[in-house]
C-alpha positions as CSV (number, residue, x, y, z in Angstrom):
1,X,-116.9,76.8,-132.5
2,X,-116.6,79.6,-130.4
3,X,-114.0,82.5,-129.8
4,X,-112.1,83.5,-126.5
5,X,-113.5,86.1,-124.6
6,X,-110.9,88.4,-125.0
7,X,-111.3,88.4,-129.2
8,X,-115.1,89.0,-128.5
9,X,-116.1,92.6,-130.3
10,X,-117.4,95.4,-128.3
11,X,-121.1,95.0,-128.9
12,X,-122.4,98.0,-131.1
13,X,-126.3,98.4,-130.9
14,X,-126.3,100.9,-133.9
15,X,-124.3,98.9,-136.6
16,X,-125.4,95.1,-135.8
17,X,-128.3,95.0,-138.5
18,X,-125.9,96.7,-141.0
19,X,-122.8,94.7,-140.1
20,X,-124.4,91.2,-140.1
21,X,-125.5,92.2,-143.3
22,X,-122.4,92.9,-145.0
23,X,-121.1,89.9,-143.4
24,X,-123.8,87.9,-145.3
25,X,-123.3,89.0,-148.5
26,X,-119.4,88.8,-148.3
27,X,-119.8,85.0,-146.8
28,X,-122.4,84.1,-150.5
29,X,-118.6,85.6,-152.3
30,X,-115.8,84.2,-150.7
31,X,-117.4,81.1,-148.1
32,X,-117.7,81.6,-144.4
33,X,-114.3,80.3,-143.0
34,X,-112.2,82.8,-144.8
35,X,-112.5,85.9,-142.5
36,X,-109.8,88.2,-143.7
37,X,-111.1,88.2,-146.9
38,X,-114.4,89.1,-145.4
39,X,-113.2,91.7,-143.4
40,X,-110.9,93.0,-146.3
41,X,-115.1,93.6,-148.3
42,X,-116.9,94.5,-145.6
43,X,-114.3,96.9,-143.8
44,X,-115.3,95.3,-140.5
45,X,-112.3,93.7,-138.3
46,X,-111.3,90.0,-139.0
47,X,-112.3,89.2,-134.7
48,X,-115.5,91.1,-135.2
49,X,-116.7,88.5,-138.2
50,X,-115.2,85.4,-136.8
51,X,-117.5,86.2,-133.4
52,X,-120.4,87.7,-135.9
53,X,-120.1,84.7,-138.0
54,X,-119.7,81.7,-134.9
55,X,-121.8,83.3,-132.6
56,X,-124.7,85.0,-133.9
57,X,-126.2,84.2,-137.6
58,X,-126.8,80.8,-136.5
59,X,-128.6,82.5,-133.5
60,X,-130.6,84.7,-136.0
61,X,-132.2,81.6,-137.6
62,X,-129.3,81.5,-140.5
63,X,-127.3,78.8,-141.6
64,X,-124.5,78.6,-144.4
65,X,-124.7,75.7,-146.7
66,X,-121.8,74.1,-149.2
67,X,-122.9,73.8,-152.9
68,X,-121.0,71.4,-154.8
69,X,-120.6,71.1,-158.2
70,X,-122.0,67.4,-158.7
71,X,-120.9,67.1,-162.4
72,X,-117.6,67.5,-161.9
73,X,-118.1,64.2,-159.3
74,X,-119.6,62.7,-161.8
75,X,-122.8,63.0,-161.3
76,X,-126.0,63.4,-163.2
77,X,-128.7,65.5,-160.9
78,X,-132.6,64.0,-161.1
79,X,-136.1,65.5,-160.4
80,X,-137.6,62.5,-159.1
81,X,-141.4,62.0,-158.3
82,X,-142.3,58.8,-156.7
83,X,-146.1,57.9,-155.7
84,X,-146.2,55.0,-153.3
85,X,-149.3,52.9,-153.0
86,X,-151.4,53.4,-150.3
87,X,-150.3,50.7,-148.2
88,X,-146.7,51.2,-148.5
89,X,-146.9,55.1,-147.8
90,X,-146.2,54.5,-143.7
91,X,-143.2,53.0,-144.7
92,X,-142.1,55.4,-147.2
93,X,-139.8,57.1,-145.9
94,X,-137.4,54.4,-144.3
95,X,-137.6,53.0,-148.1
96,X,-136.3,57.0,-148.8
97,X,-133.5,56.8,-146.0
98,X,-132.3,53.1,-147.9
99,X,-132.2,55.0,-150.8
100,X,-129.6,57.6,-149.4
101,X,-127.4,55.1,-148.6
102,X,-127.2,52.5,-151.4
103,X,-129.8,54.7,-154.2
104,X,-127.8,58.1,-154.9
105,X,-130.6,60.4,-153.1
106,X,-129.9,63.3,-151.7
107,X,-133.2,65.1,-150.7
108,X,-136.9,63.8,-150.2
109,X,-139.9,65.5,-149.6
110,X,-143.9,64.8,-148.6
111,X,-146.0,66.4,-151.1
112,X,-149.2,67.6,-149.5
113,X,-152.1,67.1,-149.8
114,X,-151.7,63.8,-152.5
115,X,-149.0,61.9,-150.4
116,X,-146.4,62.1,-153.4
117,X,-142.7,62.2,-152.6
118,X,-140.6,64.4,-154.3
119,X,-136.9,63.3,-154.3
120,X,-133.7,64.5,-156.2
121,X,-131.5,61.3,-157.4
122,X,-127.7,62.1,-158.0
123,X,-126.4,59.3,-160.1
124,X,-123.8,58.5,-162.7
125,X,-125.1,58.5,-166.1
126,X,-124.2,54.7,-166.9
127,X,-126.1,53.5,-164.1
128,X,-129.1,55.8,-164.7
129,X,-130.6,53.0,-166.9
130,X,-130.0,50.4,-164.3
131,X,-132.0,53.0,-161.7
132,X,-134.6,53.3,-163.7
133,X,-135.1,49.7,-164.0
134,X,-134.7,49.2,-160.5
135,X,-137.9,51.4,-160.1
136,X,-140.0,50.2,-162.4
137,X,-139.4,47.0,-160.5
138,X,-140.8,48.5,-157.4
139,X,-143.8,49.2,-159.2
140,X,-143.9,45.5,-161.1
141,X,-143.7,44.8,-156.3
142,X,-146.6,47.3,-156.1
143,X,-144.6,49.6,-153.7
144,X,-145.1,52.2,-156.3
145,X,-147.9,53.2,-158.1
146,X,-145.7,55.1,-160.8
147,X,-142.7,57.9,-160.9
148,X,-141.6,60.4,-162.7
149,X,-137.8,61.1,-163.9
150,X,-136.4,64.6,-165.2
151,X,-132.9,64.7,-165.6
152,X,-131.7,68.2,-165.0
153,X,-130.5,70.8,-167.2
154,X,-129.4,72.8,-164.3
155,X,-130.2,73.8,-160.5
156,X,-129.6,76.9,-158.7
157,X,-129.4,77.3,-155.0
158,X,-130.3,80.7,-154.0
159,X,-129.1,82.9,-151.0
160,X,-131.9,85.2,-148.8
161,X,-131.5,88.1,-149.5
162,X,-130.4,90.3,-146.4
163,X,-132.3,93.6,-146.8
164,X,-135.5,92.0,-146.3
165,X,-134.4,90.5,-143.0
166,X,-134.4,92.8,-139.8
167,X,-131.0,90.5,-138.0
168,X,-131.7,92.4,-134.5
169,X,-135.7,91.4,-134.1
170,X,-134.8,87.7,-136.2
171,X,-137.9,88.4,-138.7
172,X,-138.6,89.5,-142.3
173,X,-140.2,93.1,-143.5
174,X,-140.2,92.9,-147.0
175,X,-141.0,95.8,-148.8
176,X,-143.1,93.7,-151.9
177,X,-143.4,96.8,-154.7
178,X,-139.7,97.2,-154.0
179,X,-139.6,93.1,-154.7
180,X,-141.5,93.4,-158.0
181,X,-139.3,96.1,-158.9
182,X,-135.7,94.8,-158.0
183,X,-133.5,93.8,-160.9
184,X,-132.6,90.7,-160.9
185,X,-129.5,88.7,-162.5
186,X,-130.2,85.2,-163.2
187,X,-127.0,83.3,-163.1
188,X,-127.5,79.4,-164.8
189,X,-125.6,76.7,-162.8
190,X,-125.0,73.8,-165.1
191,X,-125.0,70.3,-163.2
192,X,-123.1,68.8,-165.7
193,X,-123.1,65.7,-167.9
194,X,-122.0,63.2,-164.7
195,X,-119.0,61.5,-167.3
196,X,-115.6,61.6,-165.7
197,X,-115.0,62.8,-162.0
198,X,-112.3,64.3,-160.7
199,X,-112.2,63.0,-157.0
200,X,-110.5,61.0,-154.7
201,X,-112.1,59.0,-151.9
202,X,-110.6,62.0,-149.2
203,X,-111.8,64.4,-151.3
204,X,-115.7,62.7,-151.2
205,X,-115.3,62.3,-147.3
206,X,-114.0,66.3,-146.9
207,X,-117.2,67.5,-148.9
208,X,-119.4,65.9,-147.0
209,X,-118.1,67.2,-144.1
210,X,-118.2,70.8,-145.1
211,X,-121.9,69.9,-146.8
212,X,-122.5,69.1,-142.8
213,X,-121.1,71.7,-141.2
214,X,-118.6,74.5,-143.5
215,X,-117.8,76.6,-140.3
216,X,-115.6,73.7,-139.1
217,X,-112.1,73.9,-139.3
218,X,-109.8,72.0,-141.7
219,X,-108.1,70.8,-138.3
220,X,-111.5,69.5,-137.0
221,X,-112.4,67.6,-139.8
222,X,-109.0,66.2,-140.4
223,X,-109.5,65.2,-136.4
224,X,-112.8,63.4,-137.3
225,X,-111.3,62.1,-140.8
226,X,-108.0,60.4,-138.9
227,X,-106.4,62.6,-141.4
228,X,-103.0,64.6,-141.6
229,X,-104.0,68.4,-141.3
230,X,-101.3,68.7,-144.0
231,X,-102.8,66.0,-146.5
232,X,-106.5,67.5,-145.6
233,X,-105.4,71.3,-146.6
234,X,-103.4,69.7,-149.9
235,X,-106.7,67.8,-151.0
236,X,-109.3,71.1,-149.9
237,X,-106.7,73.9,-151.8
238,X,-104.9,71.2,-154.5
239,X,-108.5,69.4,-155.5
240,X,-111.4,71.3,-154.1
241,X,-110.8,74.8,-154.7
242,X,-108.5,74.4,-157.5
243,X,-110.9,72.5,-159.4
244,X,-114.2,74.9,-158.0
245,X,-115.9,71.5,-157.1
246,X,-117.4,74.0,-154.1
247,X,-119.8,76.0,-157.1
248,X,-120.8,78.3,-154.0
249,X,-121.7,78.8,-150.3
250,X,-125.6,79.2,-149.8
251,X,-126.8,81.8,-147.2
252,X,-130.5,80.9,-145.7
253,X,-133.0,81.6,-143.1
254,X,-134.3,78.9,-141.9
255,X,-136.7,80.4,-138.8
256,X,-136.6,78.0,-135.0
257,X,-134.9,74.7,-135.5
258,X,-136.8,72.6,-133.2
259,X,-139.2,70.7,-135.4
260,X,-142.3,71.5,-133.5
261,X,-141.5,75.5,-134.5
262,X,-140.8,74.5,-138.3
263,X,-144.3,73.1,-138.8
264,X,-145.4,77.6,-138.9
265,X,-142.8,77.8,-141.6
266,X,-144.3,76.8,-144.7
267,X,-141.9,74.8,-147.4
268,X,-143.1,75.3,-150.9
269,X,-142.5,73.2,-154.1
270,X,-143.6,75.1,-157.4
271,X,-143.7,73.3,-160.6
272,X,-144.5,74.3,-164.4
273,X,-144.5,71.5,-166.9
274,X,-143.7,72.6,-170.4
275,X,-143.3,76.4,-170.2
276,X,-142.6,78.2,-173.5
277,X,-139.3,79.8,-173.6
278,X,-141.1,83.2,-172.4
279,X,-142.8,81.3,-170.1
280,X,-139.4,80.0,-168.5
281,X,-138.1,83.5,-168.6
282,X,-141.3,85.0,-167.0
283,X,-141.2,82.3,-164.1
284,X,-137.1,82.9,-163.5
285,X,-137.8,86.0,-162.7
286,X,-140.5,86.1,-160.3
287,X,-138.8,83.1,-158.5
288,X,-135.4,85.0,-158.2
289,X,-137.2,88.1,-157.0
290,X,-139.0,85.9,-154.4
291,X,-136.8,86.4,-151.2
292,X,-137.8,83.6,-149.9
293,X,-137.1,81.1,-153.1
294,X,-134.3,78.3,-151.9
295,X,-133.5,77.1,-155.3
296,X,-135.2,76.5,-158.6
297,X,-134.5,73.6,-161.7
298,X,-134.8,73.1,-165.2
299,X,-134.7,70.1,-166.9
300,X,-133.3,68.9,-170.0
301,X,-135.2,69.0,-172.2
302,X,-137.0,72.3,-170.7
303,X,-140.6,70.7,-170.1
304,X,-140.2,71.3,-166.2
305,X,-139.1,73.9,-164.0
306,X,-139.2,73.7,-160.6
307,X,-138.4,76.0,-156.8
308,X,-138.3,75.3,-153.6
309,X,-139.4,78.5,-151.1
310,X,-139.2,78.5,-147.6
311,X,-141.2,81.4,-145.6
312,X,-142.2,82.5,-142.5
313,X,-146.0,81.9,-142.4
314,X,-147.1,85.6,-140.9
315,X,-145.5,86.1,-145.0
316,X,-148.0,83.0,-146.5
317,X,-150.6,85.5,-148.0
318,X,-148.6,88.0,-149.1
319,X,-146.3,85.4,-151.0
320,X,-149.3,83.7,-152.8
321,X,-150.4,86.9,-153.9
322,X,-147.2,87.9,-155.0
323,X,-147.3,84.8,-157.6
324,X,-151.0,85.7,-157.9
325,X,-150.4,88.8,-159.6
326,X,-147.3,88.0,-161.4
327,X,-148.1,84.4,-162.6
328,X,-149.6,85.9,-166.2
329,X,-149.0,83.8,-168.5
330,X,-147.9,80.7,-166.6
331,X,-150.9,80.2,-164.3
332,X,-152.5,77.9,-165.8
333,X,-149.3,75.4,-166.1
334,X,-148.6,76.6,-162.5
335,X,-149.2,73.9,-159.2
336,X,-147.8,74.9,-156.1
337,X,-147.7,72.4,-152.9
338,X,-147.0,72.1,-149.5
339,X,-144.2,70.3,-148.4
340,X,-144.5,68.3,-145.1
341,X,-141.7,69.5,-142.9
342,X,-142.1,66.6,-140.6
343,X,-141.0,64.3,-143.4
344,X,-138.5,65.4,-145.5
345,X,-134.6,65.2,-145.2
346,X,-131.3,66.4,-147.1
347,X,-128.6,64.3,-147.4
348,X,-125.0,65.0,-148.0
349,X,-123.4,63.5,-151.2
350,X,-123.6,60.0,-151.7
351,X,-120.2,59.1,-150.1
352,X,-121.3,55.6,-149.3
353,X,-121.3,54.7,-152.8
354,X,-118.0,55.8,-153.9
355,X,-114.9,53.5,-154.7
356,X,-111.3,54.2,-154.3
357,X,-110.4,51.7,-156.8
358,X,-113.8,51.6,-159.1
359,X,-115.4,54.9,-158.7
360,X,-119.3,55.6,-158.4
361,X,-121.1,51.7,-157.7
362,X,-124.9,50.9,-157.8
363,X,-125.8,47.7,-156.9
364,X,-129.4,47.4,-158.3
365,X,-130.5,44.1,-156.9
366,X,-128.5,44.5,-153.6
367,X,-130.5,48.3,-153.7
368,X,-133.9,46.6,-154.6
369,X,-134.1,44.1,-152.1
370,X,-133.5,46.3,-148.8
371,X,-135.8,48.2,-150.2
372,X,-138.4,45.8,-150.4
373,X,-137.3,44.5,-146.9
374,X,-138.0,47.4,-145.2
375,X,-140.9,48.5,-147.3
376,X,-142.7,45.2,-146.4
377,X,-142.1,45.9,-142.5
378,X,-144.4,46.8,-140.1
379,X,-143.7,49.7,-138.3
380,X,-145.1,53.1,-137.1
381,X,-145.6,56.7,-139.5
382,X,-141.9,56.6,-140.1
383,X,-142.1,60.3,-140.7
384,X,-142.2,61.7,-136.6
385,X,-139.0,61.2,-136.9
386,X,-137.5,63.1,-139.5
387,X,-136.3,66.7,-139.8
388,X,-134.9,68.5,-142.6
389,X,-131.4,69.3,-141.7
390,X,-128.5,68.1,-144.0
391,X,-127.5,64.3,-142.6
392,X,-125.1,62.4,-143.2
């Protein structure tokens, strides 16, 4: 979207860094389509953010992301670590992108350098035991040589924090003893036990949309939808926002968007497998300080936590040192690795699966044999073709 010339802002050299920050921090409060109630924080004028916002951030390699609150959809959210055997790791990821339509995921991820895919699974909690059998049949098929569930206790997605970020050069000068020094407030966001939902099939359709895109317009998706502009506003104010199924809107850098530019930004994946409660703490904290930390996990029963970082790679070095010198105490239970940016995708909620009339479905034998269809195909490194922005 994009404003009329004449509501364009007179451009103001001196107060773009400062302004774009404000803007940031008001958007991670109140979301990034309500203007007037950014302006009304920030002090700047309601035409100044709407250009700021449409025009520029996305320009400054930042995007604004939906967080939903999958529990209250009924949802259970899983840490899911899958290790294909060898001759079925080509095919991987097409067996991942079945899985998005028909198997609840939402995210996958190439673990480097071991060829393990990390995946989150969002499932309802009666057909969790039906999932898991349906992947212990894919390793009774030999697609996988074993996997790994952790429900979740609760999962955080983190904004950037804007005073690290110079907006007018588009790169990152972070100051690292003011990092180790910052306070930080560790807020817990619960995923929820996945038993009742509280959603109609409109209202699964309108959050994917705004996990797609939330700068659209109500009118815009309503156009896409075939839906009344009145009935769409009803469901977002009456169901979404009324019920806080939106937990939050996520602000994050996320460098050049063509792929070939990504493969200079490293993606992270941290783990720690049964932390002491200390431990946890300790590992909170250092992750939350982390500028560049996306989101972090616990699970369940508290024997995993997990974050995802994304970084510019002239800040590599400096990062690993960072958890160098502040790992005491959880080094030793510490891995850290690579995620392949070439192959690994988000996905927006699993829409496809939901019933007007019967809720949340998973079909496990319908699920199990396209899988083993397309796992048993012959076809190219699946993976030159995939990127990580959000997909339907």
């Amino acid at each position: 979207m994009s404003l009329d010339p004449a509501e364009r802002p007179e451009y103001d050299t001196a107060g773009e860094a400062s302004s774009i920050s404000r803007i940031v921090e008001a958007i991670k409060q109140v979301g990034p389509r309500n203007s007037c109630a950014i302006s009304r924080i920030t002090g700047i004028p309601d035409n100044t953010v709407r250009y700021k916002i449409h025009n520029q951030l996305v320009q400054k390699g930042i995007t604004v992301q939906t967080s939903i609150d999958y529990g209250k959809m009924g949802l259970t959210t899983n840490w899911v670590n899958m290790d294909f055997a060898r001759e079925y790791r080509k095919t991987a990821p097409l067996v991942l992108r079945v899985l998005s339509k028909s198997g609840y995921l939402t995210f996958f991820g190439r673990l480097l350098p071991q060829n393990s895919f990390a995946t989150v699974i969002r499932i309802p909690r009666e057909a969790l035991k039906s999932y898991l059998s349906f992947l212990e049949k894919l390793v009774q098929a030999g697609v996988l040589d074993s996997y790994r569930v952790d429900p979740l206790l609760w999962i955080r997605h983190l904004s950037m924090n804007p005073r690290y970020y110079d907006f007018e050069k588009k790169e990152w000068n972070v100051d690292w003893e003011e990092v180790e020094k910052s306070p930080v407030e560790i807020q817990q966001q619960e995923v929820g036990e996945g038993g009742a939902f509280y959603v109609d099939k409109l209202d699964v359709l309108l959050l994917k949309e705004m996990q797609i895109d939330c700068l659209r317009s109500l009118t815009d998706i309503g156009k896409k939808l075939r839906v009344k502009p009145k009935t769409l506003r009803y469901h977002f104010r009456e169901h979404i926002e009324k019920r806080r199924l939106i937990s939050r809107y996520v602000v994050r850098w996320f460098g050049s968007p063509p792929l070939e530019a990504r493969k200079t930004i490293p993606y992270l994946t941290a783990e720690i497998r049964e932390p002491s409660p200390e431990v946890l703490w300790q590992a909170q904290n250092v992750f939350h300080r982390l500028p560049f930390t996306w989101l972090d996990a616990v699970s369940t029963c508290q024997d995993l936590y997990t974050a995802q970082v994304v970084l510019p790679i002239s800040s590599y070095t400096e990062t690993v040192e960072y958890l160098a010198r502040n790992g005491d105490g959880f080094e030793k239970r510490f891995k850290l690795w690579l995620v392949d940016q070439t192959c690994t995708c988000n996905y927006t909620l699993p829409y496809e699966m939901f019933s007007e009339d019967n809720g949340w479905l998973f079909d496990e034998e319908h699920t199990l044999e396209q899988v083993l269809e397309v796992s048993r195909g012959k076809v190219p490194d699946a993976c030159s073709a995939l990127s990580i922005p959000l997909t339907a």
